[in-house]
VMD Tcl script that draws the C-alpha trace (Angstrom):
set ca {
  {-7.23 -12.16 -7.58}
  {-5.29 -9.61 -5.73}
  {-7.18 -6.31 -7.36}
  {-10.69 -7.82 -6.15}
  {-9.31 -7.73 -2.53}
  {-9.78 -4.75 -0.71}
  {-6.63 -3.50 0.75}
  {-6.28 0.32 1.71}
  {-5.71 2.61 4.85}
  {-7.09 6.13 4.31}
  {-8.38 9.07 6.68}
  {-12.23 9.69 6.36}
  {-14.36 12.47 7.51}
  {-16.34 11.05 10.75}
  {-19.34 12.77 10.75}
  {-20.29 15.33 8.26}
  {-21.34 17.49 11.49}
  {-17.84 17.86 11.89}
  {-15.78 17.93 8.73}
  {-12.52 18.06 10.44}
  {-12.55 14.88 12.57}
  {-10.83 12.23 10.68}
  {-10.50 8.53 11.82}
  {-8.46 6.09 10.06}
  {-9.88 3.16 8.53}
  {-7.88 0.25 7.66}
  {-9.11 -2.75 5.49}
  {-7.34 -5.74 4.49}
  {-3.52 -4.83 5.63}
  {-1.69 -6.85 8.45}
  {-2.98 -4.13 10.54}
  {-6.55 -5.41 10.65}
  {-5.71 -9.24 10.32}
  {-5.37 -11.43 13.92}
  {-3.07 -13.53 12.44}
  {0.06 -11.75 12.58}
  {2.55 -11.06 15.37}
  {2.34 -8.53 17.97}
  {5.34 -6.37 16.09}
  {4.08 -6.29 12.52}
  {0.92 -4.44 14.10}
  {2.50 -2.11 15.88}
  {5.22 -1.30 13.18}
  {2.42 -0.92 10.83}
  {0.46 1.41 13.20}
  {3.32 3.36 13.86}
  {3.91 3.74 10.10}
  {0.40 4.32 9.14}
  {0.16 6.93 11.86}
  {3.12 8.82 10.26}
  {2.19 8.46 6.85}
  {-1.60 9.87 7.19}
  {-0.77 12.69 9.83}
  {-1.82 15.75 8.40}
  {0.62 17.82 10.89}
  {3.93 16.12 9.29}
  {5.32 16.80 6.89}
  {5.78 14.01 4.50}
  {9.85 14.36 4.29}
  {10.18 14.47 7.79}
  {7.23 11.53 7.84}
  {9.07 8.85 5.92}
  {12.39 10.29 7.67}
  {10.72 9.06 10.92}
  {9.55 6.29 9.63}
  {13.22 4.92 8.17}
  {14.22 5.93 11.57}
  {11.55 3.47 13.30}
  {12.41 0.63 11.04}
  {16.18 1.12 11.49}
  {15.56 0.58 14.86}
  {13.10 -2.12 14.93}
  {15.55 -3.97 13.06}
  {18.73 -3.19 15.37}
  {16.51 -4.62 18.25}
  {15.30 -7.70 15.67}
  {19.12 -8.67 14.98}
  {19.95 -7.95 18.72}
  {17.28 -9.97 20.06}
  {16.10 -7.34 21.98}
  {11.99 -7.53 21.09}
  {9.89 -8.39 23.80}
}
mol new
graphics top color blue
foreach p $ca { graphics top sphere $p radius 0.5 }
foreach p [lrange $ca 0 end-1] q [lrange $ca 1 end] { graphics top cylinder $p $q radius 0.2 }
display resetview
């Protein structure tokens, strides 16, 4: 059941005008869906963003994405989200 759903985030070419402007299109994550909190879209923005970037490097893009997370969960355990 799950490999017939479509669930992806990619970078695609915008207009073939312009080969170099790339949008992000997100199908079927947590991202997209209006039934999840507030946090879990911005969390998965923020890692999406960091994952896809093409001007990170992917070391230092998972490095600041561990780094997001260990925060996000100091403020979780802290009670510190708004």
């Amino acid at each position: 059941l799950l490999l017939r759903k479509k669930k992806y985030a990619a970078m695609k070419v915008a207009s073939l005008a312009d080969p170099g402007s790339l949008v992000r299109e997100v199908k079927g994550l947590d991202l997209v869906r209006h039934d999840w909190c507030g946090l879990s879209h911005t969390a998965s923005s923020f890692i999406l963003d960091q994952l896809l970037s093409s001007t990170i490097r992917t070391d230092d893009a998972v490095g600041n994405v561990l780094e997001y997370l260990d925060g996000l969960a100091k403020q979780i355990t802290g009670n510190d989200v708004a």
